[in-house]
C-alpha positions in Angstrom: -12.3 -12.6 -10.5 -14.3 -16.1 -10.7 -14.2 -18.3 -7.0 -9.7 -17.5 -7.9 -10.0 -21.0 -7.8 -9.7 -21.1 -4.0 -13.0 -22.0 -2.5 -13.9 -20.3 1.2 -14.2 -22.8 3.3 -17.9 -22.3 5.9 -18.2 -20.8 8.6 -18.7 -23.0 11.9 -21.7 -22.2 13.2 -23.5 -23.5 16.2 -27.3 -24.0 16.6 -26.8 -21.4 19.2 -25.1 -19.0 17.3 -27.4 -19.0 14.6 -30.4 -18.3 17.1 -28.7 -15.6 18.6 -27.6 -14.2 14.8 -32.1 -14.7 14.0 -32.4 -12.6 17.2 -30.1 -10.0 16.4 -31.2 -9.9 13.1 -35.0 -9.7 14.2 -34.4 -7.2 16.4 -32.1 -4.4 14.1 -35.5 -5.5 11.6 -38.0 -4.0 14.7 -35.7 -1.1 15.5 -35.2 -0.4 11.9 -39.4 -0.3 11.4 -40.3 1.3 14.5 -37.6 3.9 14.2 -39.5 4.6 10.8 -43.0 4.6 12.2 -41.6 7.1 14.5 -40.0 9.4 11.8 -43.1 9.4 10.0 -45.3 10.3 13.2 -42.8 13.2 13.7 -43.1 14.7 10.3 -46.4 14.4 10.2 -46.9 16.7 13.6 -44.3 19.1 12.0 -46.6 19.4 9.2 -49.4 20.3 11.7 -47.7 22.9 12.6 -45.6 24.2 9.9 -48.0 27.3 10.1 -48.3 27.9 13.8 -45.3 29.8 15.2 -47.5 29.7 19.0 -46.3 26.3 18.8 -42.4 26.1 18.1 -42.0 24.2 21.7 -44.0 21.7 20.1 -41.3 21.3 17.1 -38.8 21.4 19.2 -39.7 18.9 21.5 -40.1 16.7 17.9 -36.6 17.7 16.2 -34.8 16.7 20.0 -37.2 13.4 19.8 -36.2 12.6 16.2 -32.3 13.5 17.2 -32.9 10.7 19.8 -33.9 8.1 17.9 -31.6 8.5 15.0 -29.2 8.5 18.0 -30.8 5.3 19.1 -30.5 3.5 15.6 -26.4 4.4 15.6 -25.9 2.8 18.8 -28.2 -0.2 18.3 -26.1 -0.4 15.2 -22.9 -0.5 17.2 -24.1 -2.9 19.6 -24.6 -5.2 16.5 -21.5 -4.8 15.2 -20.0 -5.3 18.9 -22.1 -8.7 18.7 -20.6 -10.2 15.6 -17.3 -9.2 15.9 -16.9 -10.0 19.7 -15.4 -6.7 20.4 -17.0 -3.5 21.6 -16.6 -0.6 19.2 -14.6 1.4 21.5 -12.1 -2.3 21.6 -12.2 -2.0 17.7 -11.0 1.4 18.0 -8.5 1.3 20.3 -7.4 -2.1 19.1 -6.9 0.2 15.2 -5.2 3.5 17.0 -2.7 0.5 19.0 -1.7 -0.9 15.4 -1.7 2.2 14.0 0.8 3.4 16.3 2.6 0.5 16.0 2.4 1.0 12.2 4.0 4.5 12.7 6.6 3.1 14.6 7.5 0.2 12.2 7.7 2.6 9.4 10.0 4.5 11.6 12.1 1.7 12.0 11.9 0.6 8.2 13.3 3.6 7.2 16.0 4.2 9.4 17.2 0.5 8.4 16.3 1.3 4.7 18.5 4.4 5.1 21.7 2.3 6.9 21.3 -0.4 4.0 21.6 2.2 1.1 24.5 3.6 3.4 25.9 0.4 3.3 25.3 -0.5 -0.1 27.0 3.1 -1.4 29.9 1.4 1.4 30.0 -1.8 -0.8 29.8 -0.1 -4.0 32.9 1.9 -3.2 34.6 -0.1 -1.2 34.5 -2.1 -5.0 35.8 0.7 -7.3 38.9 1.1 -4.5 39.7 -2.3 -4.6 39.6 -2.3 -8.3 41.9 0.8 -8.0 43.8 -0.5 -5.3 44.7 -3.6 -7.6 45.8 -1.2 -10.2 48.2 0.4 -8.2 49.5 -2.7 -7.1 50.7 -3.9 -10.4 51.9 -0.1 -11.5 54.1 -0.8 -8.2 55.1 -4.0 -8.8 55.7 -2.7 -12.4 57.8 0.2 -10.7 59.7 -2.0 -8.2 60.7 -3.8 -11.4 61.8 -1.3 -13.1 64.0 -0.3 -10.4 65.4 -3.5 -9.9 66.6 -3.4 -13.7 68.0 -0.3 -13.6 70.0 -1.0 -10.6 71.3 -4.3 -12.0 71.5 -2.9 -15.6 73.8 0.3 -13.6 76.2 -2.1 -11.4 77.1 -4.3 -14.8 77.8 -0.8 -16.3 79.9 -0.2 -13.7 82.0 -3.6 -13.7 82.0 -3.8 -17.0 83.3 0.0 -18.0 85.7 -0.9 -14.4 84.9 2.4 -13.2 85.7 3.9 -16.6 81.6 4.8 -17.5 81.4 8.5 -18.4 79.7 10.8 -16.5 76.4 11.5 -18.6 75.5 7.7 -18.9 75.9 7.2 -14.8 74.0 10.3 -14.5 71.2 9.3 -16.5 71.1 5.9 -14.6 70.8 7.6 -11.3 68.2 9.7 -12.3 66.2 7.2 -14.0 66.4 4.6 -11.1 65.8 7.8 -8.4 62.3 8.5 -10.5 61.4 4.6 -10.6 62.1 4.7 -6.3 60.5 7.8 -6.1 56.7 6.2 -8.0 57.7 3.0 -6.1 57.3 4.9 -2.8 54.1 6.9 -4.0 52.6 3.8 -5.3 53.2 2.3 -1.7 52.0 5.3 0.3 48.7 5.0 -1.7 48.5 1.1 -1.4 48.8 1.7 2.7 45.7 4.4 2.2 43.6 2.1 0.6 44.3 -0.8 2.8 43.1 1.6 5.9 40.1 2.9 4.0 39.3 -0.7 3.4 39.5 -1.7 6.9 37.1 0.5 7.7 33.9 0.0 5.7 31.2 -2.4 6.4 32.2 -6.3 5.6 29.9 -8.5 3.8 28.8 -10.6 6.7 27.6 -6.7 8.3 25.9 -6.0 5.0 23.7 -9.2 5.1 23.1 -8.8 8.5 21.5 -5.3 8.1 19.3 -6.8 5.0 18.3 -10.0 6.5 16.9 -7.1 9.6 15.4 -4.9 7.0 13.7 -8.2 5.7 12.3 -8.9 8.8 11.0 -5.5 9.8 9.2 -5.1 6.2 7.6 -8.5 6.6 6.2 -7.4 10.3 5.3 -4.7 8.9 3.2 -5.9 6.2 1.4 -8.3 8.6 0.1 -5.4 10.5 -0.8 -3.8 7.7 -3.2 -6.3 6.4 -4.3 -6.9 10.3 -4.9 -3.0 10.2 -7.5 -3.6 6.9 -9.2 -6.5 8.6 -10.0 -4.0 11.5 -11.2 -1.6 9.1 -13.6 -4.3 7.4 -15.1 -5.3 10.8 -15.7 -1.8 11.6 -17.0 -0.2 8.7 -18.1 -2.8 6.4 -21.7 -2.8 7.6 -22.2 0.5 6.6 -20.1 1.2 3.6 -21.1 -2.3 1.7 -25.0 -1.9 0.4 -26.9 -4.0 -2.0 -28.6 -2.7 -5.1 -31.4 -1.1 -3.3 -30.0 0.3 -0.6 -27.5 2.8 -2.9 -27.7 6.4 -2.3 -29.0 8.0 -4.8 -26.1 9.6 -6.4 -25.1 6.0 -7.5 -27.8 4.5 -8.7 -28.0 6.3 -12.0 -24.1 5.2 -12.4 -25.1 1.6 -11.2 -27.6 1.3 -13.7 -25.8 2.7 -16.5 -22.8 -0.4 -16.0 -25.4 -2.7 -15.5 -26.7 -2.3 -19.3 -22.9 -2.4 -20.9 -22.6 -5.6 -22.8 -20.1 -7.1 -21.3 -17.9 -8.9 -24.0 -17.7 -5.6 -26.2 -14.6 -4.2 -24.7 -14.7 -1.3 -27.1 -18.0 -0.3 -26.3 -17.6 -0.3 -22.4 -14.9 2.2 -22.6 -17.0 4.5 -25.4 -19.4 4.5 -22.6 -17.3 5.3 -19.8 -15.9 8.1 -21.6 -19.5 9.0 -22.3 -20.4 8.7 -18.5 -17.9 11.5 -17.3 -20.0 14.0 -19.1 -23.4 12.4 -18.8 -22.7 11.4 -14.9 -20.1 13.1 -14.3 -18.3 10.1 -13.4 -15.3 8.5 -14.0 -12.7 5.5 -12.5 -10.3 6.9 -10.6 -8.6 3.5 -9.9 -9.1 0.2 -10.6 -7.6 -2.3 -8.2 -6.7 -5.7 -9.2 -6.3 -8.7 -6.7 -3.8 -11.7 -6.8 -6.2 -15.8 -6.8 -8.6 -15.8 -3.9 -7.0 -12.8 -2.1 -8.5 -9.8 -0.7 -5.3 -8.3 0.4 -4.2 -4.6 -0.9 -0.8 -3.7 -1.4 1.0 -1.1 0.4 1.3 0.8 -2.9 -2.9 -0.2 -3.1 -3.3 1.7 0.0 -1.0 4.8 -0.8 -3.0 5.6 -4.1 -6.5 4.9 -2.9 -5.8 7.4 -0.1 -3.9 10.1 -2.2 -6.7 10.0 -4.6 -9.4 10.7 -1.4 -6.9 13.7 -0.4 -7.1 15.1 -4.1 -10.5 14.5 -5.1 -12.8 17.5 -4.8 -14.9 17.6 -0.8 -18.4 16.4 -2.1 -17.1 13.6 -4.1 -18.9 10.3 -3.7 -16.7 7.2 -4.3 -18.5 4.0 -5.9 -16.2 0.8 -5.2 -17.8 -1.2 -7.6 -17.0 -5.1 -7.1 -16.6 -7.5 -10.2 -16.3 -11.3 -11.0 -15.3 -13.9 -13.5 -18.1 -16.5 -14.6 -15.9 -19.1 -13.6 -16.3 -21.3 -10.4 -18.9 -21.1 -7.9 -21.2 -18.0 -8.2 -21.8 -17.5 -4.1 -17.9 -17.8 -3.4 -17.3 -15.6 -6.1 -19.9 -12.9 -4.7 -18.4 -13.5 -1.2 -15.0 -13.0 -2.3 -15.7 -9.9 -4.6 -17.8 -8.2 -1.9 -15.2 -8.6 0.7 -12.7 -6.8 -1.7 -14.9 -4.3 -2.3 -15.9 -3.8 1.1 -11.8 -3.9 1.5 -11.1 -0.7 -0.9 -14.0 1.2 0.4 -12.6 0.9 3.9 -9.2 2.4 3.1 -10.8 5.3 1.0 -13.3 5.7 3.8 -10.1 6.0 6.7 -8.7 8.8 4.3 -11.8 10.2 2.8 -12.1 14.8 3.3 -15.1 16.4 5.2 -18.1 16.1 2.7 -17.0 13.0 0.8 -19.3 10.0 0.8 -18.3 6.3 0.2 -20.5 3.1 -0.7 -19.3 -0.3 -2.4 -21.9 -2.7 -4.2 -21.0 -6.1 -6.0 -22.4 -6.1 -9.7 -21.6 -9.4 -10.5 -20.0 -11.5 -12.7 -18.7 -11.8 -16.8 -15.9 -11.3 -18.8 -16.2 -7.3 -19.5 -12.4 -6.6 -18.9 -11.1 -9.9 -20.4 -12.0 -13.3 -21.7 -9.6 -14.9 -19.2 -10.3 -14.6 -14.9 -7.5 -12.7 -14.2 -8.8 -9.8 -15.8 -12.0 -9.9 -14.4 -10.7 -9.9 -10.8 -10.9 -6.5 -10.1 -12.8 -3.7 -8.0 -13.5 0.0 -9.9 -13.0 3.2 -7.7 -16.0 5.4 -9.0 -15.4 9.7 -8.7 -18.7 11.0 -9.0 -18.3 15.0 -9.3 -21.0 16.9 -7.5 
């Protein structure tokens, strides 16, 4: 995945921004400890009493205190968030339910265009094969017209030739063939008038553009939303879901560890061991996502099969977004960029995920374990770990 050759440019900061990111920081550090000290003050006066039932208002009093704080540690986590993203989380949420909506309504409006250009393209394509036909009637007309002609010229020159003396079964045969030759002509014109009003009314090319240049446009407002949509969903979540090494819940780590130890340029042993991890870890990829040069963007079909795969995975399955990167270009842009995707996947699987299912995504860092070139290598894994 390697820096994709496109370099992330810094972040302005100002003196007084980075004081107030020290304070923030210093603070969630205090909350974080004391909230700890506290838990361990509470468990410690549960233990005290385990064994004295005259006492269960005690307990209580330290399960409600113990709700509190954990209470307390969300919200001071939300306030940070609301810090460095300059929205409250409420905003954030509403601002994702607005483009959601808006989302819904796009793909309303997608599909009932999509649906008037295949309409129109059915138009076009028969509207193609009736001109075509239409063109063959017109020569078996013209061919007809012609052939009455002849016979009418070919029966008067009978006539003035024989003066009036041609027998009755080669006039008769005359008439009848030039009354079958007008009788196509005028079927053959009939039909020609049919198709000339059929033609009329189907959709003209300059209509047909039209509609797709529209269809264009909706599909490219769409997409933009879309992508806005995962940026929300990285601000939001991307706190929590994103952890380093040794903050992973404990139903990764072994599976973290394992991949860790793979050598990376042995492409045949890496997939020996995955197979050999779905009965050992009961794991295995469920996708792996790939990413076009310094992007972090998913694809619409991206999305669609990272959330089908949360809808159809089992309730207590913990998903591992495991970040890679080449060896190429700058290590710390290549981290940044590989986290961000990571971060990116987990989001969408986390916006889809069933009652019971967990989520985390780590960066394990670069090498050259699914190729020797970058492209390869710029990829995140979706780990299912079975309970």
């Amino acid at each position: 995945m390697a820096q994709d050759n496109i370099p992330l440019p810094p972040a302005p900061q100002t003196q007084a921004n980075s004081n107030q990111q020290s304070n923030s920081n210093s603070g969630l550090i205090a909350s974080v400890i004391l909230g700890a000290i506290i838990l361990v003050l509470l468990l410690f006066i549960l233990n005290q009493h385990f064994n004295q039932p005259s006492e269960d208002s005690d307990i209580t009093e330290a399960q409600k205190a113990l709700k509190e704080e954990k209470e307390r540690q969300k919200n001071l986590l939300l306030n940070n968030l609301s810090t460095s993203t300059g929205q409250t989380p409420e905003a954030l949420v509403n601002q994702i339910n607005t483009n959601a909506e808006t989302l819904a309504g796009l793909v309303r409006a997608t599909a009932s265009d999509a649906a008037m250009l295949r309409s129109a393209q059915d138009s076009a394509a028969v509207l193609g094969n009736e001109v075509n036909r239409l063109k063959q009637q017109l020569l078996q007309y013209q061919a007809a017209a012609s052939e009455a002609q002849r016979l009418r010229s070919q029966l008067q020159a009978l006539e003035q030739s024989a003066a009036g003396k041609v027998d009755k079964f080669t006039h008769d045969n005359l008439r009848n063939q030039l009354a079958r030759a007008v009788s196509e002509r005028d079927k053959l014109q009939i039909e020609l008038n049919r198709l000339r009003s059929q033609q009329d009314s189907m959709v003209d090319q300059n209509q047909f553009a039209i509609i797709k240049a529209e269809n264009s446009d909706l599909r490219n407002q769409l997409n933009e939303l879309r992508l806005r949509n995962q940026q929300l969903l990285d601000k939001l979540n991307g706190a929590t879901l994103f952890v380093s090494r040794d903050r992973l819940s404990p139903r990764a780590t072994a599976l973290y560890s394992a991949l860790e130890r793979i050598e990376e340029d042995d492409h045949r042993s890496r997939k020996n061991s995955y197979l050999n991890f779905n009965t050992t870890l009961k794991a295995s990829v469920g996708k792996t996502v790939a990413f076009s040069t310094g992007s972090a963007n998913l694809t619409a079909e991206d999305e669609a099969t990272l959330r089908n795969l949360a809808a159809n995975s089992l309730d207590r399955t913990f998903f591992l977004v495991v970040g890679y990167a080449s060896p190429s270009g700058d290590s710390a842009t290549n981290e940044t960029l590989s986290s961000k995707r990571a971060t990116r996947v987990a989001s969408i699987i986390n916006s889809a995920k069933k009652q019971g299912q967990e989520i985390q995504a780590v960066y394990l860092g670069e090498g050259k374990r699914f190729g020797p070139s970058a492209a390869p290598n710029q990829v995140c894994e979706v780990w299912q770990i079975r309970p």
